[in-house]
C-alpha positions in Angstrom: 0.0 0.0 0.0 1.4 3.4 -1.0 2.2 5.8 2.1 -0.8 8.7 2.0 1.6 11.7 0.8 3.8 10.1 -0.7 3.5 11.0 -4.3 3.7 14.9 -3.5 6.6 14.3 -1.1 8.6 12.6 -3.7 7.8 15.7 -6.2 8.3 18.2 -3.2 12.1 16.3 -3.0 12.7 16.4 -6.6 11.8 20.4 -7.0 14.0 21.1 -4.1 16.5 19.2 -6.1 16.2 20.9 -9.1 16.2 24.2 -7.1 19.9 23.5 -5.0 21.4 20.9 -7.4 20.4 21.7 -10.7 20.6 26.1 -10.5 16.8 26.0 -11.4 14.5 28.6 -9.9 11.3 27.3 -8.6 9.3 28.6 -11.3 11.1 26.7 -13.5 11.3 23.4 -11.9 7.6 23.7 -12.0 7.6 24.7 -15.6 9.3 21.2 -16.6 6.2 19.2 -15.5 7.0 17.5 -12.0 4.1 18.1 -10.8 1.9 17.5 -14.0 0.8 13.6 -13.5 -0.2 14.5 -9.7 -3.7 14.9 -8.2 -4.5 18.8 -7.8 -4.2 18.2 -3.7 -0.9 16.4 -3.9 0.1 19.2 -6.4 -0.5 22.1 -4.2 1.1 20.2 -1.4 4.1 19.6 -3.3 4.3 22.9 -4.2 3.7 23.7 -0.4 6.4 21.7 1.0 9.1 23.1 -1.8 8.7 26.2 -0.1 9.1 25.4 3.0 12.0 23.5 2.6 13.7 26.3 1.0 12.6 28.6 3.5 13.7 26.7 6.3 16.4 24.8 5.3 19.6 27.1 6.9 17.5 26.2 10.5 16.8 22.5 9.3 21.0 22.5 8.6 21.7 23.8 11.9 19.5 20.8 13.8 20.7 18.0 11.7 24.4 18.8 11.9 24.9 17.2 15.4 23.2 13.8 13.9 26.1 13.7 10.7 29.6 12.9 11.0 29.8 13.7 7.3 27.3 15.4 5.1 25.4 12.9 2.9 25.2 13.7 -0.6 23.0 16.9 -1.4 20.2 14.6 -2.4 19.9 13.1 0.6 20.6 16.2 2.3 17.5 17.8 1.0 15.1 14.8 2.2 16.5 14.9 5.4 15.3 18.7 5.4 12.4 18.3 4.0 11.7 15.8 6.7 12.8 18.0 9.3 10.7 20.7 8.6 7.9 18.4 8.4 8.6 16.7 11.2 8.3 20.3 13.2 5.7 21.3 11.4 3.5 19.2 13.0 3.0 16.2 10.4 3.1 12.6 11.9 6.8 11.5 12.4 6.2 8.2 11.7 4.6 9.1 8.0 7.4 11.5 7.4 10.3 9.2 8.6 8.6 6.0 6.3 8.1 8.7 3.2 11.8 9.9 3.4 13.4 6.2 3.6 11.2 5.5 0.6 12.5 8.2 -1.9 16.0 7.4 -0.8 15.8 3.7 -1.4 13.8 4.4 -4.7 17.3 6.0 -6.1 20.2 3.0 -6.6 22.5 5.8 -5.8 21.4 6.6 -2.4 19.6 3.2 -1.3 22.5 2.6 0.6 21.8 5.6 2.4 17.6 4.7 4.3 19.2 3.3 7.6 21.1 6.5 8.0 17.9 9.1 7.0 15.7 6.6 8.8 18.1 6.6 12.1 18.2 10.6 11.9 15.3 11.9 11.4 13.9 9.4 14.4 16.8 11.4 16.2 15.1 14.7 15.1 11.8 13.9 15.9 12.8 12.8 19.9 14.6 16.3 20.0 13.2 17.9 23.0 10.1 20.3 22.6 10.6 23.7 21.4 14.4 22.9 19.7 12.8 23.8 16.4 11.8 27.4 17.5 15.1 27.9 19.4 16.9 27.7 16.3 18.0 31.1 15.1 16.2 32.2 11.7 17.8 31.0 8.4 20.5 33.6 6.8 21.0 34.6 3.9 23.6 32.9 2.0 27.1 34.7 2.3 27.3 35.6 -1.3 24.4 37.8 -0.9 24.6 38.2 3.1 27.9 40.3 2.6 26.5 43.0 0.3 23.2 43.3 1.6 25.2 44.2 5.3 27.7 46.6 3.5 24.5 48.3 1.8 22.1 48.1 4.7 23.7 47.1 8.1 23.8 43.7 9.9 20.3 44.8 12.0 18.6 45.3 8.8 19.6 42.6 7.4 18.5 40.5 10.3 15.1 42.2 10.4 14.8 41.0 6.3 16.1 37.6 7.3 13.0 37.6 9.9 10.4 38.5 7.1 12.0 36.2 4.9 11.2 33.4 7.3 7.6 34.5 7.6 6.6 34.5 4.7 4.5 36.7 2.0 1.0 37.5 2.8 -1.4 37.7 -0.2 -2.2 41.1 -1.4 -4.3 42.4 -3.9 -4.9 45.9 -6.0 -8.5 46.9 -6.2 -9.8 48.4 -9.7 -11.9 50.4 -7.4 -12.5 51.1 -3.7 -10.0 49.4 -1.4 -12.3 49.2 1.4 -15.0 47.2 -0.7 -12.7 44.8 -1.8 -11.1 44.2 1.6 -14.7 43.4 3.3 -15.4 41.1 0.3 -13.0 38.9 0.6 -11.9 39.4 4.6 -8.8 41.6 4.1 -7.5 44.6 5.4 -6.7 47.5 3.5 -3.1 48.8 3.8 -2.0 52.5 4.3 -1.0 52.5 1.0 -4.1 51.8 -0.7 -3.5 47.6 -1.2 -5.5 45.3 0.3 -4.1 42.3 2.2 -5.1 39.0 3.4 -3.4 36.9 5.9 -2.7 32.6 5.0 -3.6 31.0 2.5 -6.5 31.0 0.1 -7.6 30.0 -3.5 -7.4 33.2 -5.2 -10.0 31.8 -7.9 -12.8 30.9 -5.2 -12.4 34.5 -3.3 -15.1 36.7 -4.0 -14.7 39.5 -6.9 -12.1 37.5 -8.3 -14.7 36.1 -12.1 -15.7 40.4 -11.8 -12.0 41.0 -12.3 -12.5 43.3 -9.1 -9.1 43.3 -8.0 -5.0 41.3 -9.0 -3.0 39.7 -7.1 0.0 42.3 -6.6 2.3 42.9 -3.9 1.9 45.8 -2.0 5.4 47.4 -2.7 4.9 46.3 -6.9 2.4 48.5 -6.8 3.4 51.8 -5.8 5.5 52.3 -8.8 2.5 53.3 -11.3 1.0 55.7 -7.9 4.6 57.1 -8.2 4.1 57.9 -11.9 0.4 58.7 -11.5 -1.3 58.8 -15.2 -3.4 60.9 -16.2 -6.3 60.2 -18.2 -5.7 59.9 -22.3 -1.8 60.0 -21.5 0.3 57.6 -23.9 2.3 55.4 -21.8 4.6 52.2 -22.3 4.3 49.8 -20.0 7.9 48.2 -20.8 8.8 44.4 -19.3 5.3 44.3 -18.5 4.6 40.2 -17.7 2.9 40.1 -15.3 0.9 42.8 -16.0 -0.3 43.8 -12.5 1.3 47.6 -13.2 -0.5 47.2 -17.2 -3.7 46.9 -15.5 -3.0 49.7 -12.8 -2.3 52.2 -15.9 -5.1 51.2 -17.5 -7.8 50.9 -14.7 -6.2 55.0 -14.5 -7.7 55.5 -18.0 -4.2 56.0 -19.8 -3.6 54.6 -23.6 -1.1 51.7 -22.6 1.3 49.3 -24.6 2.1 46.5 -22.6 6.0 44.6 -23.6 7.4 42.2 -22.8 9.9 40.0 -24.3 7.8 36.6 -23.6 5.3 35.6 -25.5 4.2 33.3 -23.0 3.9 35.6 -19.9 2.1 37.8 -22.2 -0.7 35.2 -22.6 -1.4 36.3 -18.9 -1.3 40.0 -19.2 -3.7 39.1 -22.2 -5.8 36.8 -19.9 -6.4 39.5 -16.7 -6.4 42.1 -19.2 -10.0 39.9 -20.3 -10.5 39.0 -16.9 -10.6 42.6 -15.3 -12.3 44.4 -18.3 -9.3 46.4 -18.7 -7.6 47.6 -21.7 -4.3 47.5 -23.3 -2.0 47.1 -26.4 0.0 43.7 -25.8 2.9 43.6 -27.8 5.8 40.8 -28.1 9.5 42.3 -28.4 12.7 43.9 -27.3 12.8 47.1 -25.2 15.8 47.5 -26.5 14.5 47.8 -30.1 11.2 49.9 -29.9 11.7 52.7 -32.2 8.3 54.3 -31.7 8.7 57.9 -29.4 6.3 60.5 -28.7 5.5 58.3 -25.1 3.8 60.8 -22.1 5.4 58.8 -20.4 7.6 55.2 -19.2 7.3 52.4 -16.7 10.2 50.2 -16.9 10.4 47.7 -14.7 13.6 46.4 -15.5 14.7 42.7 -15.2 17.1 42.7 -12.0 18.3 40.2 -9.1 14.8 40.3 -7.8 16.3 39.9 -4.5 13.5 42.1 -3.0 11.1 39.2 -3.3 12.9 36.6 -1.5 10.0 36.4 1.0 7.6 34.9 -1.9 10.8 33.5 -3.9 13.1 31.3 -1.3 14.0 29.5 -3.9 16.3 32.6 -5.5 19.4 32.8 -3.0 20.2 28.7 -3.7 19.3 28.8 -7.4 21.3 31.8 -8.0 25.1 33.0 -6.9 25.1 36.9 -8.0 27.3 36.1 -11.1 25.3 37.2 -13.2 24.1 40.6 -11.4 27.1 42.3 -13.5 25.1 41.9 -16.7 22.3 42.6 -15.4 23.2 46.0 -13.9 25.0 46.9 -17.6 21.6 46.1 -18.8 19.5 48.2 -16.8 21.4 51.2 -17.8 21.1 50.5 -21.3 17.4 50.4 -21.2 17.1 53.6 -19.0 19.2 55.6 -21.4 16.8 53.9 -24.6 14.0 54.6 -22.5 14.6 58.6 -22.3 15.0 58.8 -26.1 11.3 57.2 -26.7 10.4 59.8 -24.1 8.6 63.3 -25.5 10.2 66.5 -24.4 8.7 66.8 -20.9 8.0 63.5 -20.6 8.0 61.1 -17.1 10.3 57.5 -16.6 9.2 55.5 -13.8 12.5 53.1 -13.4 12.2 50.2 -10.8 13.3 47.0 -9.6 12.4 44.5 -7.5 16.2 44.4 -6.0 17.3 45.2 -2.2 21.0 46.3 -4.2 21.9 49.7 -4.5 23.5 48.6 -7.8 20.4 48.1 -9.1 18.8 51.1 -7.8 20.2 54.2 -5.8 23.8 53.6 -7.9 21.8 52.9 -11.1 19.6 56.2 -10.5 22.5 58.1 -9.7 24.8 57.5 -12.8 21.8 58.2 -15.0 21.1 61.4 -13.6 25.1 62.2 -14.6 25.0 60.7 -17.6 21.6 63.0 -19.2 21.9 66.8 -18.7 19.0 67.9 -17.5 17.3 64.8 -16.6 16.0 65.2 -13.1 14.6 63.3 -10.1 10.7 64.5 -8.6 10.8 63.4 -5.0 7.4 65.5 -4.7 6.3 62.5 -7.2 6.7 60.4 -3.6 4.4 62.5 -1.3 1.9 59.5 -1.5 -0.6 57.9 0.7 1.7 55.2 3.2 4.7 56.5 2.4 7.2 56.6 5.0 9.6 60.1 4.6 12.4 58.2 6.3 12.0 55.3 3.0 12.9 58.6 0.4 16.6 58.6 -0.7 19.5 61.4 -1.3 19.3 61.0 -5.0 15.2 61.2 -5.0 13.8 57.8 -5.3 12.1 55.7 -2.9 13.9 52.4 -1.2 11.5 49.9 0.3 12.7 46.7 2.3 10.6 43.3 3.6 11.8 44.9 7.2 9.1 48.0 7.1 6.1 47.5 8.4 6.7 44.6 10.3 3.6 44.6 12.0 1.7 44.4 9.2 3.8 41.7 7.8 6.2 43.4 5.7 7.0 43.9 2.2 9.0 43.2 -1.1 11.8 44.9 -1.4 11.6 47.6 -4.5 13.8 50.6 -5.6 11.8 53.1 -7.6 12.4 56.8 -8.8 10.8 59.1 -11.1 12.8 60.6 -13.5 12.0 64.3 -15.9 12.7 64.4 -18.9 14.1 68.3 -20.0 11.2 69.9 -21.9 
């Protein structure tokens, strides 16, 4: 008889190996179909436990490292994580323990290896009560740890650290009143406008979701387009647009938008909101880098960047990833800002943000362009907003937010955003 969980355990395991062995991001482990022969329960609990692992595993490391003399094999590593963490999350040891010796003997490689997982986690689940929450919360891995210290201070960082570990709540932009949406579907509304639930739901089943009432948008994601505030009839580019929670924002505002994006397939989602919400917008497939068309109002680009700011929803990111590429992607990011400003009509308005917690990639980046374009200029005034802290405004103009604000409301992304005039 097959062990009840054990189909989703054994896809949780291989995602987590894709994820720390194979340098895939979550999003696309789940894009090679793991998941796609399992029950819609078993999928979602798959997908469940991934996270988890990843967000827990620096704490699951620290408990199991007085039960190895060596360290296994990363493989075997990640089931003995993943069985920690369920372990002290409250699922049946004796399940777990049976469900991890399974997937190890399924594999000739590591076969050899179910008396040890099975003697350990047995270990782990006899630990006293309350070891678990004793544990200090994961860190950062060093390659980004370092940085984000030199940039922001080792309390900060801490503080982010502590968000990360919590979690993401869900939070949603209203096409209308906020207040409306948040009693329909048992939210809060935020000080910045966004309205937020706390655990989990099926955003599908919650109510105004077939009206196409509200999106599913972090609260920090969408304060860029309230930055840049559109007017009515203005012509504005909404440039790497997928997934088009910012499109819909500029367009629920009444302006004339072209959404981009270089994906074809995430546009098929921008398209499918776009339906779903009643909302406008020209879609287009292609290369920011090669629009010639100018005459915009004005810009949103929401360049492609570490997205280290959205750890808290991505855990996955600091083990798939090892900053080697960041180089690029900061090169990259100027080169768009400066093609940006020549699509730009005399007068006209750039939003630039990122979803990074680097100054590289945003107070740095912000800087140099305002050397490199005479005349260009920062609005801080653009930033005198509903919810927005005075202390989160920068030297240079822009606005820096972190997952460590508003910790009692359950914090943030991280985003770096400024709005940049074009001379007249």
């Amino acid at each position: 008889m097959t062990e009840p969980g054990l189909a989703a355990r054994r896809a949780a395991h291989d995602l987590v190996d894709q994820v720390t062995i194979d340098g895939l991001l979550l999003s696309e482990a789940l894009a090679t179909g793991t998941l796609a022969r399992l029950a819609p329960e078993d999928r979602a609990r798959a997908q469940r436990l991934a996270l988890q692992t990843l967000r827990g595993m620096d704490r699951a490391d620290r408990m199991l490292k007085p039960f190895l003399q060596k360290r296994p094999p990363l493989t075997v590593c990640n089931v003995l994580r993943m069985g920690t963490i369920e372990i002290w999350s409250g699922e049946a040891a004796h399940g777990v323990v049976n469900a991890c010796v399974n997937i190890v003997g399924q594999d000739k490689h590591t076969q050899g290896m179910k008396g040890l997982v099975n003697a350990v986690l047995r270990r782990i689940s006899e630990e006293r009560p309350g070891a678990w929450d004793r544990l200090p919360v994961p860190r950062l891995p060093d390659w980004l740890r370092g940085p984000m210290i030199e940039a922001w201070g080792k309390p900060a960082v801490e503080g982010m650290e502590d968000a990360h570990f919590a979690g993401a709540s869900l939070d949603l932009t209203p096409k209308g009143d906020p207040q409306s949406v948040a009693t329909a579907v048992g939210g809060t509304v935020l000080p910045t406008g966004s309205v937020r639930l706390q655990g989990s739901a099926q955003v599908s089943a919650l109510p105004g979701y077939a009206e196409g009432n509200w999106w599913v948008q972090d609260a920090a994601a969408a304060l860029p387009v309230k930055v840049l505030a559109p007017k009515k009839g203005e012509k504005i580019l909404d440039l790497c647009a997928a997934p088009g929670g910012k499109t819909m924002q500029l367009a629920a505002a009444g302006a004339k938008v072209t959404a981009l994006d270089l994906s074809e397939r995430r546009l098929e989602r921008v398209s499918e909101n776009l339906v779903r919400t009643a909302l406008t917008a020209e879609v287009v497939a292609g290369d920011a880098l090669e629009v010639a068309e100018g005459g915009w109002d004005a810009i949103l680009l929401d360049a492609p960047c570490s997205a280290t700011g959205t750890i808290r929803r991505h855990p996955d990111l600091p083990y798939a990833k090892d900053g080697s590429e960041f180089g690029a992607l900061i090169d990259l990011q100027a080169e768009m800002i400066d093609h940006a400003l020549t699509l730009l009509k005399p007068g006209g308005r750039l939003l630039f943000c990122t979803c990074s917690l680097l100054p590289d990639e945003g107070e740095v980046q912000a800087d140099e362009a305002l050397e490199r374009h005479e005349g260009l200029a920062a609005d801080p005034a653009a930033l005198e907003i509903d919810g927005i802290d005075p202390a989160w405004i920068t030297a240079e103009g822009g606005l820096r937010l972190r997952p460590d604000f508003w910790p009692d409301l359950g914090g943030m992304d991280g985003f770096y955003m400024i709005l940049l005039r074009k001379p007249a």
